[in-house]
TIVO-2410 file (N, C-alpha, C; in nm, 3 decimals):
# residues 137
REC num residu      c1      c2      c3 atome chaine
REC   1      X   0.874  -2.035   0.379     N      A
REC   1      X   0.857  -1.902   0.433    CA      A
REC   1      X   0.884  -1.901   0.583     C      A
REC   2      X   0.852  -2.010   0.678     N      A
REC   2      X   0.878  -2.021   0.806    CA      A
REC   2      X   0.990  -2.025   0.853     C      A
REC   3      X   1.055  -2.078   0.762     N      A
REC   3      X   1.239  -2.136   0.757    CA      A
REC   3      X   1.329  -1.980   0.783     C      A
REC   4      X   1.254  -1.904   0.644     N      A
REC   4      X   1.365  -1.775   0.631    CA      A
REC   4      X   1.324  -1.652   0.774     C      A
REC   5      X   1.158  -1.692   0.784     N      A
REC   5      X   1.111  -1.602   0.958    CA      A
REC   5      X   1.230  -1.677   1.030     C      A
REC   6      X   1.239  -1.776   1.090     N      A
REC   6      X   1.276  -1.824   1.205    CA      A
REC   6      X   1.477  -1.799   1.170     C      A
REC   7      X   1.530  -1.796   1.085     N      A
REC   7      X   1.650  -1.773   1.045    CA      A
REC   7      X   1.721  -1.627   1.041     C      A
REC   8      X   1.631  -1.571   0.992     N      A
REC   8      X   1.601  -1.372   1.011    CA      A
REC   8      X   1.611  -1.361   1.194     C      A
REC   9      X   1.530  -1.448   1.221     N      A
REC   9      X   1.499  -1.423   1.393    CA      A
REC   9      X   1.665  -1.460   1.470     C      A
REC  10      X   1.681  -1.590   1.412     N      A
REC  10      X   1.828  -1.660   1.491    CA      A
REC  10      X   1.936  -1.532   1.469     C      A
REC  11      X   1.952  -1.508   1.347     N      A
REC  11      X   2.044  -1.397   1.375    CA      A
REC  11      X   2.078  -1.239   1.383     C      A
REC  12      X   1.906  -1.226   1.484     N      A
REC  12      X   1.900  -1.103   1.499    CA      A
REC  12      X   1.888  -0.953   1.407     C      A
REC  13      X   1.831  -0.996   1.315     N      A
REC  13      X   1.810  -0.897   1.216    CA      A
REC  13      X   1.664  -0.884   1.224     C      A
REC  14      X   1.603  -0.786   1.150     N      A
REC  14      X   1.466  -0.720   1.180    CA      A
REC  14      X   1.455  -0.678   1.031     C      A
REC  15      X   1.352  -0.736   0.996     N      A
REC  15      X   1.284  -0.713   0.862    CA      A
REC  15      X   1.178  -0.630   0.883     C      A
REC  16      X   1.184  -0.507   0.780     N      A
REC  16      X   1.109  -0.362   0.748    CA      A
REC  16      X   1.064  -0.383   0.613     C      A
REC  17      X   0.919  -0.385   0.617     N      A
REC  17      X   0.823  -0.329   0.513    CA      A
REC  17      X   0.878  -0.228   0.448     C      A
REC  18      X   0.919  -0.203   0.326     N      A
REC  18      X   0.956  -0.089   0.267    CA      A
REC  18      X   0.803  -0.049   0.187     C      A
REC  19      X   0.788   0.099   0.219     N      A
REC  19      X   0.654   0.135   0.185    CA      A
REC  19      X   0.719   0.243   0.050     C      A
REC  20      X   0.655   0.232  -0.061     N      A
REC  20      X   0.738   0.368  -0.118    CA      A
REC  20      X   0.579   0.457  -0.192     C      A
REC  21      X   0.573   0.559  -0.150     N      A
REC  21      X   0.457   0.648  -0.201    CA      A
REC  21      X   0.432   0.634  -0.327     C      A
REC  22      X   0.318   0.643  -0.391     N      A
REC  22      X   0.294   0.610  -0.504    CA      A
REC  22      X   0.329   0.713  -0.577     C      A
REC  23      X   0.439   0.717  -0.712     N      A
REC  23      X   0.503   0.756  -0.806    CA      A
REC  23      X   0.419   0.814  -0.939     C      A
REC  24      X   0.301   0.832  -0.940     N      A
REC  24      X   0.186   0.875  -1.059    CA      A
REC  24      X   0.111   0.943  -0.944     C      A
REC  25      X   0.059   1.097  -1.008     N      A
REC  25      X  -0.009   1.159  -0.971    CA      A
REC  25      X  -0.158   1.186  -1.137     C      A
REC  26      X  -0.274   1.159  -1.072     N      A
REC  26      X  -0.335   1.163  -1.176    CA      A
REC  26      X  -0.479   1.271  -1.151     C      A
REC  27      X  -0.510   1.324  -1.240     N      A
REC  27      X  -0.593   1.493  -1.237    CA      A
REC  27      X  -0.681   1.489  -1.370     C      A
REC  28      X  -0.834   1.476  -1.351     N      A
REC  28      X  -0.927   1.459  -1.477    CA      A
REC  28      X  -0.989   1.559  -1.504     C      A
REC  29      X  -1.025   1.570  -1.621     N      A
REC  29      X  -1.132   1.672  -1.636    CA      A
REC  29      X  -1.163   1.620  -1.794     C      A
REC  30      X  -1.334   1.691  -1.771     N      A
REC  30      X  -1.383   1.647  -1.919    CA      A
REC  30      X  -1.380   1.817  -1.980     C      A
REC  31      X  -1.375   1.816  -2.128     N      A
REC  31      X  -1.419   1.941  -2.227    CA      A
REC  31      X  -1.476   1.895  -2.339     C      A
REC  32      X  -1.539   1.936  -2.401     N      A
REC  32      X  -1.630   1.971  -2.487    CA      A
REC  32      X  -1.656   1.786  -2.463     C      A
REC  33      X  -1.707   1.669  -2.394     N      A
REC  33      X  -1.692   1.564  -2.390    CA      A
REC  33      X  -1.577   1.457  -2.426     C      A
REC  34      X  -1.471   1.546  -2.403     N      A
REC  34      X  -1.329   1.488  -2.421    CA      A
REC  34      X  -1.260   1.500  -2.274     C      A
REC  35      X  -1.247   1.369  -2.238     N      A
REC  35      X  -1.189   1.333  -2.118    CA      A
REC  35      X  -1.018   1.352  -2.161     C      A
REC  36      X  -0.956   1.434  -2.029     N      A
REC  36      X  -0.844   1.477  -2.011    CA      A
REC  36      X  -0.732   1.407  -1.901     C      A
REC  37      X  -0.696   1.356  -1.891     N      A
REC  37      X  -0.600   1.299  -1.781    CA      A
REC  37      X  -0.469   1.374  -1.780     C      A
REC  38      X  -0.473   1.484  -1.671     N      A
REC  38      X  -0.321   1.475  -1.674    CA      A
REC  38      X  -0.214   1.370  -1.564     C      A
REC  39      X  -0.109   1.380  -1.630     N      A
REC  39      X  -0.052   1.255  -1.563    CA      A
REC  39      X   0.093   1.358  -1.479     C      A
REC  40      X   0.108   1.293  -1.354     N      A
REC  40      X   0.229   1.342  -1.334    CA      A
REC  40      X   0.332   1.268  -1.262     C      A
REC  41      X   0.463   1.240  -1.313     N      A
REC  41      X   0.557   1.151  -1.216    CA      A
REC  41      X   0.609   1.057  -1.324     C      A
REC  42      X   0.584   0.876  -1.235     N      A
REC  42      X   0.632   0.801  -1.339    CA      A
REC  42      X   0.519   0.674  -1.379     C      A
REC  43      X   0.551   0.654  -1.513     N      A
REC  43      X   0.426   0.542  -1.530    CA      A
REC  43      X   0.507   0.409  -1.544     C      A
REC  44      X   0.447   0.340  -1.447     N      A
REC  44      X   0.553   0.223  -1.418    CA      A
REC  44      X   0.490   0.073  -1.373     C      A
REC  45      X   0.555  -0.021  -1.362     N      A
REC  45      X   0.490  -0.133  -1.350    CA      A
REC  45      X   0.440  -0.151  -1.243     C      A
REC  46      X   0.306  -0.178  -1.148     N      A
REC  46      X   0.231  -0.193  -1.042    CA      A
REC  46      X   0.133  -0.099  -1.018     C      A
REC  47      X   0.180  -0.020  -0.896     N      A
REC  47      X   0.016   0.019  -0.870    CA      A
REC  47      X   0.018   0.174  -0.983     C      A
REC  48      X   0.126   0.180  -1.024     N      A
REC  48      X   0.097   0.346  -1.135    CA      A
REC  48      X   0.015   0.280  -1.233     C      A
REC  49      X   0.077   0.185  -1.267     N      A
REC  49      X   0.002   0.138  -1.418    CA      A
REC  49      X  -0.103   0.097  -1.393     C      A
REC  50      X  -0.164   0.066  -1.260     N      A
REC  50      X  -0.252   0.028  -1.244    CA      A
REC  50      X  -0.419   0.156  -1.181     C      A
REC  51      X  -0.343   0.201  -1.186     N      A
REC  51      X  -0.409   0.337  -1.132    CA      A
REC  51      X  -0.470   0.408  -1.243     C      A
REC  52      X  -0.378   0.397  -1.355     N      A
REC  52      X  -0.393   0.464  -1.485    CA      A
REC  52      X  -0.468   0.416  -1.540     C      A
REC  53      X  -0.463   0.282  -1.560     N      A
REC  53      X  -0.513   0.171  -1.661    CA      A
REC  53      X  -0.680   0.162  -1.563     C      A
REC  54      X  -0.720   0.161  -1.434     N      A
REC  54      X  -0.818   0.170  -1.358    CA      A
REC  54      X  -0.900   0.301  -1.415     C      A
REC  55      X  -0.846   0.426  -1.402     N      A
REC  55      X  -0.884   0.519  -1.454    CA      A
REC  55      X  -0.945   0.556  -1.582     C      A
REC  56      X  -0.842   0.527  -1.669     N      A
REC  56      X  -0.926   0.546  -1.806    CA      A
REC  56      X  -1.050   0.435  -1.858     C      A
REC  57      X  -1.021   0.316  -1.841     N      A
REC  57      X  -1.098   0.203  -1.835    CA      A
REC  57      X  -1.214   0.232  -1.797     C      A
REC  58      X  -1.257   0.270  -1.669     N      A
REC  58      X  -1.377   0.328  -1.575    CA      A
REC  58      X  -1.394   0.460  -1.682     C      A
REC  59      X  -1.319   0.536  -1.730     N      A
REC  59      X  -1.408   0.653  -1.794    CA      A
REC  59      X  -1.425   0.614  -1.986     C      A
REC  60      X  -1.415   0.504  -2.014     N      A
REC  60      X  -1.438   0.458  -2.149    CA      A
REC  60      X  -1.574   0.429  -2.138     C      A
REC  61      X  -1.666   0.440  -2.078     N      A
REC  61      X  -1.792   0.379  -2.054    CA      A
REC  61      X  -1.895   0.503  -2.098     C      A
REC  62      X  -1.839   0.651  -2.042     N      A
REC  62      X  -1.878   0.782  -2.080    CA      A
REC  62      X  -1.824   0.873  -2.131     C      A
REC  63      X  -1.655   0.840  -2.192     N      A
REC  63      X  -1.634   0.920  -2.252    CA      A
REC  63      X  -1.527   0.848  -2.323     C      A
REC  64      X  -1.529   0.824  -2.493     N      A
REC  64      X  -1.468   0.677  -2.554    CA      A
REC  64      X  -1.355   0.790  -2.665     C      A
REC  65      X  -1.333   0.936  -2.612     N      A
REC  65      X  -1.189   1.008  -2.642    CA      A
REC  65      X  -1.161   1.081  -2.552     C      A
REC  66      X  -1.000   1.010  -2.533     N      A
REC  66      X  -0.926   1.054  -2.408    CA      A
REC  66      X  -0.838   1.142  -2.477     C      A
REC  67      X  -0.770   1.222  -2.397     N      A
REC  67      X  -0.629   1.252  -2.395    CA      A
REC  67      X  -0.521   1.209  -2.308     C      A
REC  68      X  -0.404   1.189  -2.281     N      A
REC  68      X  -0.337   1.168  -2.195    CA      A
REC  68      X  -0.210   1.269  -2.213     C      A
REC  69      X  -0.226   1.356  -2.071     N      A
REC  69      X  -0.109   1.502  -2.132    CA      A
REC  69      X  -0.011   1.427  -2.031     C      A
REC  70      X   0.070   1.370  -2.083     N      A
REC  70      X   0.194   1.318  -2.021    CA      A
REC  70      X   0.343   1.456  -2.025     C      A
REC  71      X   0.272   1.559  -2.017     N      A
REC  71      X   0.391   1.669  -2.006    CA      A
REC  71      X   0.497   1.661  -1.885     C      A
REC  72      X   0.416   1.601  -1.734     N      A
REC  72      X   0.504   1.603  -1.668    CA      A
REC  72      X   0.533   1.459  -1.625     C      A
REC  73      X   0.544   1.344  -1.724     N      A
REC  73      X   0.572   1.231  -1.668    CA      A
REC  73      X   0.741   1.246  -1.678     C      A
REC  74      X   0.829   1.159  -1.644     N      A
REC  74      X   0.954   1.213  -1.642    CA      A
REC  74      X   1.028   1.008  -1.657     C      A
REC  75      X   0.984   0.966  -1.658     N      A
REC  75      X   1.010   0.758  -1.666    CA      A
REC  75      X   0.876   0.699  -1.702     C      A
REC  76      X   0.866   0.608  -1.793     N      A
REC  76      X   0.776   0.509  -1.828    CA      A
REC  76      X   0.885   0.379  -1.847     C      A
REC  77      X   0.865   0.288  -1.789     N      A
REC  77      X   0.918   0.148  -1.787    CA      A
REC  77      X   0.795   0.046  -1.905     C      A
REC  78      X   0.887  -0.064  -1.903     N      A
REC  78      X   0.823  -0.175  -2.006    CA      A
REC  78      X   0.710  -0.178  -1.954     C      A
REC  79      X   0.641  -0.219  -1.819     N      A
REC  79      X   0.546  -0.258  -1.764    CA      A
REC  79      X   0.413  -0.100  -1.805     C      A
REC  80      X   0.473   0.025  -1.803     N      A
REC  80      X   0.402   0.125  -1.872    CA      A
REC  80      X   0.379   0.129  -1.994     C      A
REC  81      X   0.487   0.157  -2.044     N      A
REC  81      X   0.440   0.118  -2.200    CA      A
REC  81      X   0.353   0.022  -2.211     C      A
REC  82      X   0.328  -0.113  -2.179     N      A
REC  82      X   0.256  -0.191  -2.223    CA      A
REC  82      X   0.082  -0.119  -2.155     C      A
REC  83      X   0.039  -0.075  -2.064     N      A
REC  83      X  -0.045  -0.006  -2.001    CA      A
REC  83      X  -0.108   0.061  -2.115     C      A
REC  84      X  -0.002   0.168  -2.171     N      A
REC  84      X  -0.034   0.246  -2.273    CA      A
REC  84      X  -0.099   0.161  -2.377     C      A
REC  85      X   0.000   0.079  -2.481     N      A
REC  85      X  -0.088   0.004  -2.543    CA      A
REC  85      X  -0.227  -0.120  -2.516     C      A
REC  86      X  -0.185  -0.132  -2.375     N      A
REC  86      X  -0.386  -0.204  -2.362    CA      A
REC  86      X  -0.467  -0.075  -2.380     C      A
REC  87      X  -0.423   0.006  -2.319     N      A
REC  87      X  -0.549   0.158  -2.270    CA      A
REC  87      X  -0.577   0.168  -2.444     C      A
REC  88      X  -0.538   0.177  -2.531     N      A
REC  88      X  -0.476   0.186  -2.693    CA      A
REC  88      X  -0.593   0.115  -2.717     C      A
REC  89      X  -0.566   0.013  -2.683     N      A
REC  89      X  -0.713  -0.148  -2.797    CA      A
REC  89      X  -0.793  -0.131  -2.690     C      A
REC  90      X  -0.812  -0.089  -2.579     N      A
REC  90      X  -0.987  -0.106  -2.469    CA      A
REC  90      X  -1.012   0.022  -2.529     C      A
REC  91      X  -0.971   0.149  -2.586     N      A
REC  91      X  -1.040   0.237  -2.637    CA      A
REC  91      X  -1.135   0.176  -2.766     C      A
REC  92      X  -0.979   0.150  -2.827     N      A
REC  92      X  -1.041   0.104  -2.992    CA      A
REC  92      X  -1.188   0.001  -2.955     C      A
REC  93      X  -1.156  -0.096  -2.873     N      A
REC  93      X  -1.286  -0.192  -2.843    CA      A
REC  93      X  -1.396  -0.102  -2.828     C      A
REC  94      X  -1.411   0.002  -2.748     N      A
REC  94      X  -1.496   0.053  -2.685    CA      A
REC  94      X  -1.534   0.198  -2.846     C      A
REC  95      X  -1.476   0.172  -2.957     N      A
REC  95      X  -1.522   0.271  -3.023    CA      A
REC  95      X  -1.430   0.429  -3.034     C      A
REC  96      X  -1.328   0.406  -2.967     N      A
REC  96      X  -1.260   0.538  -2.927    CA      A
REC  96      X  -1.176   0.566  -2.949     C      A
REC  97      X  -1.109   0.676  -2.869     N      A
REC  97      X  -0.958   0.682  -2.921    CA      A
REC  97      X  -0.879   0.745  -2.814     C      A
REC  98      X  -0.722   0.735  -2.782     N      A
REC  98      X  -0.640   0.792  -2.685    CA      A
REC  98      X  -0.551   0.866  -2.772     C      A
REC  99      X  -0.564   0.940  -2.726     N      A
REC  99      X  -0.401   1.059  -2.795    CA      A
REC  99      X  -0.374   1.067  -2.694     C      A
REC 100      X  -0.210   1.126  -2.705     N      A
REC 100      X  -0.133   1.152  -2.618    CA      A
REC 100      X  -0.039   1.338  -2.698     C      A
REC 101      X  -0.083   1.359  -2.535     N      A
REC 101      X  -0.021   1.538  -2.553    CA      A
REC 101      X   0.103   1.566  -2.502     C      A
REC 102      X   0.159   1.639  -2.548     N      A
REC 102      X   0.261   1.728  -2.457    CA      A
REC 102      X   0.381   1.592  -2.376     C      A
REC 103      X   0.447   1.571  -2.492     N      A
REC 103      X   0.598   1.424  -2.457    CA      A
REC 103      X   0.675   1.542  -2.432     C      A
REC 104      X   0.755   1.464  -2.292     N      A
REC 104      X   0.873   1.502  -2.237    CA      A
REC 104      X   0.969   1.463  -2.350     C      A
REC 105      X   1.120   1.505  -2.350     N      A
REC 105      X   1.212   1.462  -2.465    CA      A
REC 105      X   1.245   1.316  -2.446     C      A
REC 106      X   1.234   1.282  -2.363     N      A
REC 106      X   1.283   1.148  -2.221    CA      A
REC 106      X   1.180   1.019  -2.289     C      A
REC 107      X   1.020   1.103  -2.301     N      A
REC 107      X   0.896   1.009  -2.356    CA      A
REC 107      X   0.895   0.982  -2.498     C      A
REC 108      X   0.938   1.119  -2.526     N      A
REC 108      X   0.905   1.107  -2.688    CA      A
REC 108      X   1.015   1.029  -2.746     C      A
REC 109      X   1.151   1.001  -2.716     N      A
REC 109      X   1.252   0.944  -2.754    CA      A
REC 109      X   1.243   0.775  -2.730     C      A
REC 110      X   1.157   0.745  -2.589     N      A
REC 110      X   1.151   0.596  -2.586    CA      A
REC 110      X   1.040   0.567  -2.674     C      A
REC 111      X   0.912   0.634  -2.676     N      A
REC 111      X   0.766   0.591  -2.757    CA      A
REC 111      X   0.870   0.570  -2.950     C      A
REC 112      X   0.976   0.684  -2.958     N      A
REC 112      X   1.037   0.654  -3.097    CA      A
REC 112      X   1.111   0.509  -3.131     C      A
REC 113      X   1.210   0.517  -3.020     N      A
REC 113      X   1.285   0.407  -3.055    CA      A
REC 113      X   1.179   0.260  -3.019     C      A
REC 114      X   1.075   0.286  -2.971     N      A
REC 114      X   1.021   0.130  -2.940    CA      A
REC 114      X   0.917   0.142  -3.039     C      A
REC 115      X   0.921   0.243  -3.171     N      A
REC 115      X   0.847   0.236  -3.275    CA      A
REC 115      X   0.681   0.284  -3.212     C      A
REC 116      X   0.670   0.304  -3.118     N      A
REC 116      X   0.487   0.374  -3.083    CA      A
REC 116      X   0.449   0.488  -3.106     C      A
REC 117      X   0.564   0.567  -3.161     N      A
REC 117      X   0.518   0.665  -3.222    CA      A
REC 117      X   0.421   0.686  -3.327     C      A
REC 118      X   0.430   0.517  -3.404     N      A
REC 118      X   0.348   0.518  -3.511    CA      A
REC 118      X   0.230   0.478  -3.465     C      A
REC 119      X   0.234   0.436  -3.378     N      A
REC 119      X   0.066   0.329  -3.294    CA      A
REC 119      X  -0.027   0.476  -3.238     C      A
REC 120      X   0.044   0.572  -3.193     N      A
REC 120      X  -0.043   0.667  -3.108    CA      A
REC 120      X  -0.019   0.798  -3.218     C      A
REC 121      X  -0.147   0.876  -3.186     N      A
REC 121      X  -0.180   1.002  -3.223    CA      A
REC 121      X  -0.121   1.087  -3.125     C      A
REC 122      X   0.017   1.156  -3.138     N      A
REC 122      X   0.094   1.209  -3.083    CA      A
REC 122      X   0.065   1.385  -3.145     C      A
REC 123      X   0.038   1.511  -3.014     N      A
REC 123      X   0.045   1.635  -3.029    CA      A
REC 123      X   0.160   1.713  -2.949     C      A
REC 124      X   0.150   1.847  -2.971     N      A
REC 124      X   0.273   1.914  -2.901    CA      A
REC 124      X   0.231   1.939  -2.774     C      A
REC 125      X  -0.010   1.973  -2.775     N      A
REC 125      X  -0.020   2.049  -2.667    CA      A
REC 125      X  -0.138   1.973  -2.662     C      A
REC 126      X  -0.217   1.983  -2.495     N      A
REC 126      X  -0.352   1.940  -2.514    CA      A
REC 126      X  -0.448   1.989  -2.634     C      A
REC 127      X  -0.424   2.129  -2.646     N      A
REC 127      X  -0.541   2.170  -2.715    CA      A
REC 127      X  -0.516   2.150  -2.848     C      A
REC 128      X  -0.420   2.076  -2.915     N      A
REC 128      X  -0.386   2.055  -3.003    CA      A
REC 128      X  -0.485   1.915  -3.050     C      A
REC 129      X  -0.416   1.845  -2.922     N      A
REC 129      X  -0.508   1.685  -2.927    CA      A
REC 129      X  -0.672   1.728  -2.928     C      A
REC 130      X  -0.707   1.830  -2.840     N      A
REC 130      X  -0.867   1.843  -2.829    CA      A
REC 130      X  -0.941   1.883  -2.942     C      A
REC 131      X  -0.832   1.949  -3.008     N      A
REC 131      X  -0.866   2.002  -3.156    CA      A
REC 131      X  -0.900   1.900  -3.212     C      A
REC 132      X  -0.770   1.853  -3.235     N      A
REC 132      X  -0.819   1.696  -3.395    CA      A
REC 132      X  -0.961   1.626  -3.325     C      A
REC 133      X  -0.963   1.554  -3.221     N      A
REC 133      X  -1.141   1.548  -3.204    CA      A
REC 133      X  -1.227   1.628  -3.197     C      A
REC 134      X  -1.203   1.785  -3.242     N      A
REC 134      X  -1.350   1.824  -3.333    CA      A
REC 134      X  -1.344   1.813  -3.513     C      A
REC 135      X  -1.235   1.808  -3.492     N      A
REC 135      X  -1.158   1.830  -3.634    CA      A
REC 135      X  -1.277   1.692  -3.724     C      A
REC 136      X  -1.192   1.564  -3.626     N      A
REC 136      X  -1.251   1.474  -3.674    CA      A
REC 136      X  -1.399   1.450  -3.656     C      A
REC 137      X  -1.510   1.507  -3.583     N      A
REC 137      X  -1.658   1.479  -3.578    CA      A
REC 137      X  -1.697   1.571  -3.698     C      A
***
């Protein structure tokens, strides 16, 4: 690491921190004891997935059915998807369950072809998802 500082230095170049704003915007609310996440942006490998995966995790403790309205996510990468399916089994561990509301054409086409369509309880709208958990109590 000292080698490539002191080599950067010899020929006058200047190394910049690239900072890039975080890409997931995330917005909770509980109803009828059904925790809601809406998600907005992209769910992606580092601090999104990690933000997400922080989030629901911390609310499995008081509320063990989520939704996740991914209406305005617009990219999920490998490192997301996989997010999705831990958030998937720490529900199930915890007794619960995650649906997912409202797929972009973009979401619903990768969750198909990587076969997770069959793993998740997929709706058109939140209140669709909020439904089947009264449906089901």
């Amino acid at each position: 690491m000292v080698l490539a500082k002191v080599r950067v230095q010899a020929i006058g170049c200047s190394v910049k921190q690239r900072i890039t704003p975080m890409q997931l915007k995330l917005s909770t609310r509980t109803q009828d004891g059904i925790l809601v996440v809406n998600c907005i942006g992209r769910i992606v490998f580092g601090e999104e997935s990690a933000l997400l995966r922080d989030t629901v995790k911390g609310a499995l403790s008081s509320s063990n059915r989520i939704v996740l309205n991914l209406g305005e996510i617009s990219y999920i990468d490998s490192g997301g998807l996989g997010t999705l399916v831990a958030l998937r089994t720490s529900a199930q561990n915890a007794g619960g369950t995650i649906k997912l509301a409202k797929l972009t054409q973009r979401v619903g086409d990768l969750l198909q072809v990587t076969k997770l369509l069959t793993v998740f309880d997929v709706y058109n709208s939140e209140a669709e998802a909020i439904e089947s958990f009264r449906k089901a109590a």
